[in-house]
N, C-alpha and C positions, 0 to 999 in steps of 0.2 A: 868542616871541623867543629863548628857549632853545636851540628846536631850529635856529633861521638858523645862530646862531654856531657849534653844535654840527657842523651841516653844512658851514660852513665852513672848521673845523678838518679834518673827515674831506677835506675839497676838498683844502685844504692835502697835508694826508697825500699823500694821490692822486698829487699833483700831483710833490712831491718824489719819491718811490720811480721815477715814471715818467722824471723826469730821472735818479738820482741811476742808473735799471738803461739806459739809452738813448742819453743824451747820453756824446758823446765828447770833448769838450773837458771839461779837469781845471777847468777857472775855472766852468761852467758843472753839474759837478757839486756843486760845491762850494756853488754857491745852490741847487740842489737840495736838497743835504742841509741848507743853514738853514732851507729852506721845509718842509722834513718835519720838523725841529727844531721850527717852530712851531707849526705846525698841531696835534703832540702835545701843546705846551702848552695852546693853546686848547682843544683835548679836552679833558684834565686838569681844567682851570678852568671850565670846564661842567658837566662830570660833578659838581664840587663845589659846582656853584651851587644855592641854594634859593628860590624864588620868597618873596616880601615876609619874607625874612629878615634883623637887622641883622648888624652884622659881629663878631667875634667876642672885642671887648671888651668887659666888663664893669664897670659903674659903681657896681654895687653888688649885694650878695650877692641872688640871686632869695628869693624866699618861697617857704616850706614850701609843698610838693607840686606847686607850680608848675614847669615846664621849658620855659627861655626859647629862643625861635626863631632860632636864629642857623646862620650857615652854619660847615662843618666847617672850619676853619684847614690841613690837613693838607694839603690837595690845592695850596693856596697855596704852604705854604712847600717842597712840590716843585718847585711850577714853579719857584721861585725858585732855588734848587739847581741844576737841570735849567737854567736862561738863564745861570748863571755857567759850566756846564760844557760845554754847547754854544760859549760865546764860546770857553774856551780851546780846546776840539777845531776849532772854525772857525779859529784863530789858527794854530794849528798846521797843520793842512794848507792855508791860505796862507801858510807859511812853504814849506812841502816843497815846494809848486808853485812859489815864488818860486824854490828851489835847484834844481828839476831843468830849469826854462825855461832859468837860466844855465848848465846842464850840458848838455843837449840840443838847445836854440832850438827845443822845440816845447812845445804842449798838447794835441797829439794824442794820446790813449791810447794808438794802435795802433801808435804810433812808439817805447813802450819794449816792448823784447823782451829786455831785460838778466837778467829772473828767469822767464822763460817757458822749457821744455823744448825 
């Protein structure tokens, strides 16, 4: 099961990088780059998973010598970082794309040439 989600994520991956280097409409890079956004969470939260592990509270102090089976918390509380900051990077280049559709009437890439040589 692991490995599904885990290829799923890299699918993800895949998927986004091929929009985000390919596609020419700005709206449509921009779901590109949420779908690459994700995917590396889902990576992330895979990589940190541990098979018939519980989660990683504690109810009470383990017993001597023993080392109780739970999954790593770290790779969680990235993602979770990583989905706040992704929103605001998403937020913001659908602001910018909002301002320059009103500046230019397009989402054609190929249509700004205002910082090209």
């Amino acid at each position: 099961m692991e490995y599904i989600i885990i290829s799923i994520g890299f699918a993800l991956v895949l998927l986004g990088l091929y929009g985000i280097m390919y596609m020419r409409n700005l709206m449509r890079i921009i779901i590109a780059f949420t779908l690459f956004n994700t995917g590396i969470n889902i990576v992330m939260v895979s990589i940190g998973y541990i098979r018939n592990a519980s989660a990683p509270i504690l109810d009470a102090i383990p017993a001597a010598g023993t080392t109780p089976n739970i999954v790593d918390p770290v790779p969680q509380a990235l993602v979770l970082t990583a989905i706040v900051i992704g929103l605001g990077v998403t937020a913001l280049m659908l602001t910018y794309v909002v301002k320059l559709h009103q500046d230019k009437k397009s989402l054609d890439i190929n249509n700004f040439k205002d910082l090209k040589w």
